[in-house]
N, C-alpha and C positions, 0 to 999 in steps of 0.2 A: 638359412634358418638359424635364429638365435638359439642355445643351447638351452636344452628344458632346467628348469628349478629344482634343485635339490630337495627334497619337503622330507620332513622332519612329524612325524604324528605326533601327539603325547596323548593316553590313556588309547592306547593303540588296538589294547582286546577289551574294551569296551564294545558296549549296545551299536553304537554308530562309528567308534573307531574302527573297528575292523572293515568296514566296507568305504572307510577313508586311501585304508593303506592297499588294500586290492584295489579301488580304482587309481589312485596316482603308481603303481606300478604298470597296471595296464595300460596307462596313459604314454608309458616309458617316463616318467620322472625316475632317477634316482633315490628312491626310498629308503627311509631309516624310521625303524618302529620306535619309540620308550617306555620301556615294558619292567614291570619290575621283578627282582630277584626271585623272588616269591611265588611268581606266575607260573615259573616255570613247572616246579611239584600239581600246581595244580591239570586237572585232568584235562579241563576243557580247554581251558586258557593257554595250557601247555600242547597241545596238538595244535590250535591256532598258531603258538607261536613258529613251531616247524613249517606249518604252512606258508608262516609268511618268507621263513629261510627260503623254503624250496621254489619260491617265485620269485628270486633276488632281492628281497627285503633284508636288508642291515638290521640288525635287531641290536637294539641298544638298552642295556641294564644301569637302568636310573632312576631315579624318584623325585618327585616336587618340591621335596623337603631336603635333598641332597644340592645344595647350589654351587659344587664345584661341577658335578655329575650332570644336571642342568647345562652348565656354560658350556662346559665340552661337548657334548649334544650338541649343542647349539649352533657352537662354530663351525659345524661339517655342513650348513644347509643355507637353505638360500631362503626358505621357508618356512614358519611353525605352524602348524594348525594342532589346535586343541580342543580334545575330545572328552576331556573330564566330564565325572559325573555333576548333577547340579551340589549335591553337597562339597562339593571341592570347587566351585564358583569362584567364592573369593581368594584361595590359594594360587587363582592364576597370576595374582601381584607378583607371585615368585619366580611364574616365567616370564615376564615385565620385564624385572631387576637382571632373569639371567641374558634377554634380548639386549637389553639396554648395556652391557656389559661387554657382550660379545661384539656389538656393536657392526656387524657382519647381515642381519637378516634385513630382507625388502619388502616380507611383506608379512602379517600373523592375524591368525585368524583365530579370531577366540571360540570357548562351547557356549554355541545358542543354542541350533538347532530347533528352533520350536517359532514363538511368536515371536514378532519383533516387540520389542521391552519398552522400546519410547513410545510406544503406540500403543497402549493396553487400556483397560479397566477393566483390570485383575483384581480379585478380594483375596485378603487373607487366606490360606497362607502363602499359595504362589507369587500374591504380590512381594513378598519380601525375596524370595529367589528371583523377580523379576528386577528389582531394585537394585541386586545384588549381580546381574549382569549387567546393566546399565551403570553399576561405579565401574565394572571394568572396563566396559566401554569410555567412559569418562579419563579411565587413567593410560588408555592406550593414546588418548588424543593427547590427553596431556603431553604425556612421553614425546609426543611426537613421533609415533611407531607408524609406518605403513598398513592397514588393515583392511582386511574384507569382513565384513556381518552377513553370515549365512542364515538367511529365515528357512526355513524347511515347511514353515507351518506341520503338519500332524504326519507323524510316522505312519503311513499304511500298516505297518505289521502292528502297531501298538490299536488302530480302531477299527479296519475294518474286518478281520477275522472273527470278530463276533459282536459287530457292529455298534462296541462302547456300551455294550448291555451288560450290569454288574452281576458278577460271576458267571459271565456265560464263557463256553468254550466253542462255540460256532455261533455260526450266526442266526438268529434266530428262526423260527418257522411258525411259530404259532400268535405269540404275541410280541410286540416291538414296546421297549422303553425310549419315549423321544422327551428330550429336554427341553421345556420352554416350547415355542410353538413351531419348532422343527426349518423356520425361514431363513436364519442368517447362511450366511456360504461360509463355506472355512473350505479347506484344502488337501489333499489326502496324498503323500508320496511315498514311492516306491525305496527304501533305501540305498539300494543301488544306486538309480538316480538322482538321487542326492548328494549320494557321494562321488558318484562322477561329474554333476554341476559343481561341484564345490571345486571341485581337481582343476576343472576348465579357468576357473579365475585365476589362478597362482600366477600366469605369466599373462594374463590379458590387462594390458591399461586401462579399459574403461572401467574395470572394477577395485583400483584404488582407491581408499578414502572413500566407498559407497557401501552400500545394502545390497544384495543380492538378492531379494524372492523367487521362492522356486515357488509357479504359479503357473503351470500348463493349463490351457483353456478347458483340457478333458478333465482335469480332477479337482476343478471349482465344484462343491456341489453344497446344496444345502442339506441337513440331515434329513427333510423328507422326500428331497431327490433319492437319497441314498436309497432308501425304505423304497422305494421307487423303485430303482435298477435292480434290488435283489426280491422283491417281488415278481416281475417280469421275470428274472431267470429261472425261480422255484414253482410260477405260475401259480402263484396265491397269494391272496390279499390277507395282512396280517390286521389282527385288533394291533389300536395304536394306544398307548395308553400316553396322556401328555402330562407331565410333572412342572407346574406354575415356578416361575421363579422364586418367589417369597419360599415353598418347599425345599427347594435345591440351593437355598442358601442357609437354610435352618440345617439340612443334610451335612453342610461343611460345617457347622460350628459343630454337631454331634459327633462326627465321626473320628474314628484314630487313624492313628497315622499310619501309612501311606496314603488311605483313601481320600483321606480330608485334601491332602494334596492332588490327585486325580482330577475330582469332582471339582473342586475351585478353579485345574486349568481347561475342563469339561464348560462350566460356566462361564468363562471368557472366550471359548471359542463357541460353544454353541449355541450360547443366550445372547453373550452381547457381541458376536459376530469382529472378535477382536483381529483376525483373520484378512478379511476384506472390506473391512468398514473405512477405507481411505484410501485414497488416491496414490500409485507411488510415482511420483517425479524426481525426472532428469538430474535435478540439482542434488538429491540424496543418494538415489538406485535404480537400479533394472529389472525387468524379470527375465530370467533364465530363460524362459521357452523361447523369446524373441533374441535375447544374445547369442545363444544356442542353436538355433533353427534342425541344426543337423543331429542332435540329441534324440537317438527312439524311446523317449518314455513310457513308461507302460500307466495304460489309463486304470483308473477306477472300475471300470468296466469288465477289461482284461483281468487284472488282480481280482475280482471276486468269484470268476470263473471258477477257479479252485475250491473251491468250498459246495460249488452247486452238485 
C-alpha cells in the first residue's frame, strides 16, 4: 500500500472546510488545518479548532496574505485543498505562488464546491464569482499545477431544510414557492459526503487534471420531484405557487446583497437547470457515485426524514 497524502486544508473552520478536515482525517491522511490567529478567541471556531487537535489534526496558524506562513504550510504536504469563501476566490493566486514555490505539492484543489463554472448560464451577479473561479481554474493550468475541480452541485443543509423558500425556517406545509416551472434536475448533497468524495481523489489517478461531479442517482431531482417527496412524507399536497422567469430575474436586479446573490445562483440551477444540462465525459471527469461505488451516501430522501 502506497503511503496516504499528507493534505493540507485552507479556510479549514469554514462552511465546508470543516467537514474537509474530519473527513481526510477519518480517511487516515495526515492532516494539517490553516486556520488563523484570530480563530482561536473566537467561540465557535475556536472549539472547532480543539476538535480538530483532539482528532490528530496539525493545526497550522496562517493566513492567505502571509506568503512565508503559506509556503511553510505548504511544504509539510503532499496536498492543498482550498476551502475559502467565494469572496476570497481570486486571492487563491496566493496559494498558486506559495504551491509554485514550494514546488513539493501533486495535487490542489481549489474552492468550487457548487456548479461547474465552464458550464454555466449564470446572470449577474454570480456570474462574476463564477468567472472569477474559472481565472483560477485558468491559472492552475497555466501553472501547470496537478488539480481536481470538485462540483458538489447544491449543499443539502443550504436547500433542503426549508426547501429554498425565502425566509422560511423549515420546510414548508402549507404553501410551496417553486421557481420557473419546477422541471430542470439539479442535485442535492450531503456535506459529509462531500467531503469524503473529495478525500477519496487526493491519491486516485484517475482524478488528475479532471472534474469530479458528485451526482449520486438518489439525489438528482427536480424541484417538483422535491415537492413531491416531502409531500408523501407530511401526507399533504401543497398549493404551489410558480414564479415565471422574466419575475425571478427582475427579483435579482431589485434585491440587496446577499440575496441578490442567492436568487441568481437559485436561477441557474433551477431555471436553467445549470446542474444537469450536459453530458460529463471521460475526456474532462467522472462522477463520484460510479468512481466510488463503496461510498454510503445519504439520499434526499433520508436527509428530509428529519424535518418530518
Amino acid at each position: 500500500m502506497a503511503e496516504k497524502s499528507k493534505i493540507l486544508v485552507i479556510g479549514a473552520t469554514g462552511y465546508i472546510g470543516k467537514f474537509l478536515v474530519e473527513a481526510a482525517a477519518e480517511q487516515g491522511h495526515q492532516t494539517f488545518a490553516l486556520v488563523r490567529e484570530s480563530a482561536v478567541s473566537d467561540p465557535v471556531k475556536g472549539n472547532l479548532i480543539e476538535s480538530f487537535k483532539a482528532s490528530g489534526v496539525t493545526v497550522i496558524y496562517g493566513d492567505l496574505h502571509d506568503h512565508d506562513s503559506l509556503v511553510k504550510a505548504v511544504k509539510q504536504v503532499d496536498v492543498v485543498i482550498s476551502a475559502v469563501t467565494f469572496q476570497q476566490i481570486l486571492d487563491q493566486s496566493k496559494i498558486l505562488d506559495a504551491i509554485k514555490e514550494a514546488g513539493n505539492v501533486k495535487r490542489f484543489i481549489p474552492s468550487e464546491f457548487g456548479n461547474d463554472v465552464d458550464r454555466t448560464h449564470a446572470v449577474e451577479p454570480v456570474k462574476t464569482n463564477f468567472a472569477e473561479k474559472a481565472n483560477i481554474r485558468r491559472a492552475i493550468e497555466a501553472h501547470g499545477i496537478p488539480f481536481t475541480y470538485i462540483i458538489t452541485n447544491c449543499f443539502a443543509g443550504y436547500i433542503l431544510p426549508t426547501l429554498a423558500q425565502p425566509g422560511g425556517t423549515a420546510p414548508p406545509r402549507e404553501t410551496v414557492i417553486i421557481l420557473g416551472d419546477g422541471t430542470p434536475k439539479a442535485v442535492y448533497n450531503c456535506e459529509q459526503d462531500i467531503a469524503t468524495y473529495t478525500i477519496k481523489t487526493v491519491d486516485d489517478p484517475r482524478t488528475v487534471n479532471k472534474i469530479l461531479y458528485i451526482m449520486p442517482p438518489q439525489n438528482i431531482h427536480s424541484f417538483n420531484d422535491l415537492v413531491a417527496i416531502w409531500e408523501k412524507k407530511i401526507d399533504k399536497v401543497l398549493e404551489k405557487i410558480h414564479i415565471p422567469e422574466e419575475h425571478v430575474l427582475k427579483q435579482i436586479e431589485e434585491a440587496p446583497i446577499p440575496q441578490n446573490l442567492m436568487l441568481s445562483i437559485f436561477h441557474s440551477v433551477f431555471i436553467k437547470g445549470d446542474q444537469t444540462n450536459f453530458e460529463i465525459e471521460a475526456s474532462f471527469g467522472h462522477e463520484a457515485s460510479q468512481l466510488y461505488p463503496d461510498v454510503k451516501y445519504t439520499t434526499v430522501d433520508e436527509y428530509l426524514n428529519q424535518f418530518v
